[in-house]
N, C-alpha and C positions, 0 to 999 in steps of 0.2 A: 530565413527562419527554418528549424529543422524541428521536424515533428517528433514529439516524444512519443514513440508510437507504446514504451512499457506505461506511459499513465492510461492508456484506453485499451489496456489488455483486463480480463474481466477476471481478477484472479483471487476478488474479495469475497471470500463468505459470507453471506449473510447473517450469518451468524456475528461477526463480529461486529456488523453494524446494528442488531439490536440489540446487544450486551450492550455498546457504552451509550445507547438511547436508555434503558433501564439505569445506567448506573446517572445519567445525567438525570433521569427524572424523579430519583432519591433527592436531588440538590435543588428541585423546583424549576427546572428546566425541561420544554414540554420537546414533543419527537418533533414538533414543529417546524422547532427551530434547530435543534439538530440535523436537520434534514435540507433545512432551507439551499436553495441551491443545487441540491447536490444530484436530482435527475432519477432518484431513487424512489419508485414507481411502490402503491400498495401492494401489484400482484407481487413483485420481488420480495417483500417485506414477511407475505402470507409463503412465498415458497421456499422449504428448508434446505430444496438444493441449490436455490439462483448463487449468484457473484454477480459483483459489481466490479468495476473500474475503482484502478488506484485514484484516477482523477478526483473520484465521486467519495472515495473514503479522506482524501486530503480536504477536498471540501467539510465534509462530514469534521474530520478533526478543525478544520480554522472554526467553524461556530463553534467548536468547543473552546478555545484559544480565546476565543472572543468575548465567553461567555463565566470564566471561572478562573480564579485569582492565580497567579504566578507560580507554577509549580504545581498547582492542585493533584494535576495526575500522577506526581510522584507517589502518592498515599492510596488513592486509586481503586488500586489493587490488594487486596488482602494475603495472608501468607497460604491460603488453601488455592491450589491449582489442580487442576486435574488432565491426564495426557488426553481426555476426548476435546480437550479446547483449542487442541492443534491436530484434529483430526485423523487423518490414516497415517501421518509424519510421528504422532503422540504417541499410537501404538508401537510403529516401526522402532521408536526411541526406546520405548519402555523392554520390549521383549531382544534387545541387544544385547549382547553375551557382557559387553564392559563399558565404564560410562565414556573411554576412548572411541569408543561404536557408536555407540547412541551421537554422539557430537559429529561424527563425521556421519553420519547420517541424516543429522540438521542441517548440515553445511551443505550435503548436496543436493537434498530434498527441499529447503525451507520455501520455497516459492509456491509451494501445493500448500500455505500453513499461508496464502497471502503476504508476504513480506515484501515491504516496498525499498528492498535494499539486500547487497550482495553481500555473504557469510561467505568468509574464510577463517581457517583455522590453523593453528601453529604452536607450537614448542619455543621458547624465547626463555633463556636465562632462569630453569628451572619453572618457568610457569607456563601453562596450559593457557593460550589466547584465543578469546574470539574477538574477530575484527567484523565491523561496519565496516562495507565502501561502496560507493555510487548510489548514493542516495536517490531514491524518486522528490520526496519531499525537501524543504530549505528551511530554514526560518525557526521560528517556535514550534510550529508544527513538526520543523525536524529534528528537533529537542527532544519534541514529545513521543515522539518514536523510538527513540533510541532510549530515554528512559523508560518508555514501556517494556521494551524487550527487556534490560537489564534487571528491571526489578523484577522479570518474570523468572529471570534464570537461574535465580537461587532457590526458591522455593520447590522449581522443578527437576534441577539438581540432589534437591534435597528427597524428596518423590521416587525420584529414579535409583536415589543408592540408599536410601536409609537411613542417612547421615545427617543427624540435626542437628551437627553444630558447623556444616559445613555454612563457609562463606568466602567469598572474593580475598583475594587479600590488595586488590589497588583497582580501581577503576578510572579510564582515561574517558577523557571527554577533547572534541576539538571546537567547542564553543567558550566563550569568555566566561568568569567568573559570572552568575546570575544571581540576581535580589537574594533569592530564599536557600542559596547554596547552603546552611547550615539542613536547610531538609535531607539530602545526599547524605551527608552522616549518621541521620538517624534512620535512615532507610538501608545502607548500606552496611551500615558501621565498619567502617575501612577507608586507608588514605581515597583521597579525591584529588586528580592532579585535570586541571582545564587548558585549555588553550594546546591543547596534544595534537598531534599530525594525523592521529586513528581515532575512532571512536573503540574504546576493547573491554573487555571483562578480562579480569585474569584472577586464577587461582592457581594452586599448588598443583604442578603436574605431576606428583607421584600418587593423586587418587585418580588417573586416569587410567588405571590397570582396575579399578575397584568393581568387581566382580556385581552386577544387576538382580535384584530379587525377585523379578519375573523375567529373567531371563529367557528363551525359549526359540531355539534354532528356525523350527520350521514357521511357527509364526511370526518370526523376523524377516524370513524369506519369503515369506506369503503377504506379506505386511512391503518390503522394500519392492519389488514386485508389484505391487496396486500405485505406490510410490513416484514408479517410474513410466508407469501408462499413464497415470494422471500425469505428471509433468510434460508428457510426448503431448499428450492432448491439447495442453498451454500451449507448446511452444509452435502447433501445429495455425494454433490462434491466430498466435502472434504472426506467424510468414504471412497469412492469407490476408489479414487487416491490415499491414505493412504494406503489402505489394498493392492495395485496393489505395490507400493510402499518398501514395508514391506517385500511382499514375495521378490523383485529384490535384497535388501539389506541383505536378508538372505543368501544369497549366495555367497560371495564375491569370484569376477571373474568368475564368472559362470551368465550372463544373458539369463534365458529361453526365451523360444519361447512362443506367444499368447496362442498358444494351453494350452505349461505346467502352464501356468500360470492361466488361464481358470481351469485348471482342482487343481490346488492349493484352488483355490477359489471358489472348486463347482459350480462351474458355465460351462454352454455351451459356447463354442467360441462366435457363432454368438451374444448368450444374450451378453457376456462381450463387443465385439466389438460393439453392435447397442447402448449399456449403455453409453459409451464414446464418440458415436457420437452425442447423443442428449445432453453431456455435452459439443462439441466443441472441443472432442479434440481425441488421439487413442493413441491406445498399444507405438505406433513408437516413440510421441511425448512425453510421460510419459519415457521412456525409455531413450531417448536425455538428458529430464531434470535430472535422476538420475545419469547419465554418467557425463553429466555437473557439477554437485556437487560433485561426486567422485573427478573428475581430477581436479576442486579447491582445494579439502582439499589438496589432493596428492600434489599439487604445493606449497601449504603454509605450507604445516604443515613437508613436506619429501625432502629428498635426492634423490628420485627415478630420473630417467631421463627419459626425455620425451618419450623416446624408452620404458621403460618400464611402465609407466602410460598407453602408448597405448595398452601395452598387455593387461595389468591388464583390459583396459576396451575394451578388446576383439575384438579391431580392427586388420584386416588383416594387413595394413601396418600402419605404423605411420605417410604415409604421409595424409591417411583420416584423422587419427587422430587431424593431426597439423591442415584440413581443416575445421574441426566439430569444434573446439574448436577457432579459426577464426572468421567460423560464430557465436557462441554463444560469445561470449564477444568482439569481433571487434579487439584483440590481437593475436598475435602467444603464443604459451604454455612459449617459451621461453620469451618473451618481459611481458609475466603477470609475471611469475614470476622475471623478474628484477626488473618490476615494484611495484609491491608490497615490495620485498626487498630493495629497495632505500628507500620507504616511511615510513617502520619499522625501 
């Protein structure tokens, strides 16, 4: 098994997990269950600067999936966007001399905006392409993502240049034709081609010279600049909870203590422990999530029984066990894996 160490980097806003609890509880669906699972604490909830893990917002999207008819979130969203709902990437976008700028400044910034998938950008046969690729998510959920973005891109195209009659002129998808695919054309209004090699948005690239109506040099540089410290910040996340990571998987059935692990990693206790707390997070909670992924694979991929999944991840009884794994997906060991085995 190889750890996806980008689902347990914490690069979600808070922000955008109480937007789609508000937009779910218009439809009679309480934060309850949006939440269920997903490890998402009330202090997180109450602070407007926390993140969460991609893990915990995939969760967060499958009770959505679960919960709301086929396509629902294509409509979702309304045509008002605003650039403070991608943050200091929104402004960096807005105050770009040309919408050619602004896009390659999504492209290399979008992960400070939480985005659980890699932006590239390109020129192809007169059209201006943004591509999906390496998705964190799969499934419906990674349906639901990639039409979230798409239907957000026009409207904030539109935002960024002025231009109210702008729209895609073809949108590629690499999933099968879906039930409600007649939605896509009234959301999009432009061809729909499925089953494509990329997920892409494309438009006319000759508005990509189109000159930005708050455009503004130094605030772009002051803006691309905060851009780039947040990102360093990520990715500084990312190596420290990788390498923490790396050693607990080295060991299989064997999870050390702070210390050993500290000392694995050259490092003092105190340095490793105070590193972790100025990332939001500790030894205890790194440790929960790699247990959490073990006792997944174990469920989906093995024969083992619950009884022994517990040893294996070194709980004294198995009725902790049954409780840790409760808390983290909102199922008992035995009810995930029915449930996953019904649905395969």
């Amino acid at each position: 098994m190889l750890h996806n160490y980008g689902l347990d980097q914490r690069t979600i806003g808070i922000g955008q997990v109480i937007g789609l609890i508000e937009t779910m509880k218009a439809e009679g669906i309480s934060a309850d269950e949006i939440l269920a699972g997903t490890g998402i604490t009330a202090a997180e909830l109450e602070n407007p600067e926390a993140r969460v893990s991609c893990r915990s917002r995939i969760r967060q999207l499958e009770n959505v999936v679960e919960r709301v008819p086929p396509g629902f979130w294509l409509t979702w969203r309304t045509n008002e966007v605003s650039v403070s709902d991608y943050g200091l990437l929104g402004y960096a976008m807005m105050s770009s001399a040309t919408l050619e700028r602004a896009i390659q400044i999504a492209v290399k910034y979008h992960k400070t905006a939480g985005a659980m998938f890699d932006l590239r950008f390109l020129e192809e046969g007169g059209d201006g392409v943004i591509r999906l690729e390496h998705m964190l998510a799969g499934g419906t959920v990674g349906q639901l993502v990639v039409d979230d973005l798409f239907t957000s891109i026009t409207p904030l195209v539109r935002l960024l240049t002025g231009r109210e009659d702008f729209n895609p002129r073809v949108i590629h998808f690499t999933h099968s034709v879906p039930e409600y695919a007649d939605k896509y054309l009234d959301v999009f209004d432009c061809p729909i081609l499925f089953d494509q090699s990329f997920a892409e948005y494309r438009f006319d690239a000759s508005l990509l010279s189109q000159p930005l109506a708050e455009a503004d040099a130094n605030a772009a540089r002051a803006c691309e600049e905060s851009c780039r410290h947040l990102l360093n910040q990520m990715e500084i996340e990312e190596d420290l909870i990788s390498r923490i990571c790396h050693v607990l998987l080295s060991r299989p059935g064997e999870f050390p203590s702070l210390n050993a692990v500290a000392d694995e990693m050259k490092l003092g206790t105190r340095t490793l422990r105070r590193r972790l707390q100025a990332l939001g997070t500790s030894y205890q909670k790194v440790l929960d999530d790699v247990k959490r992924e073990l006792a997944i694979e174990y469920l989906q991929t093995t024969n083992l029984s619950v009884q022994e999944i517990s040893d294996l991840l070194d709980y004294s009884e198995v009725t902790n066990f049954r409780r840790a794994f409760l808390r983290w997906v909102g199922l008992s060991p035995y009810q995930y894996r029915k449930q996953k085995t019904t649905k395969s």
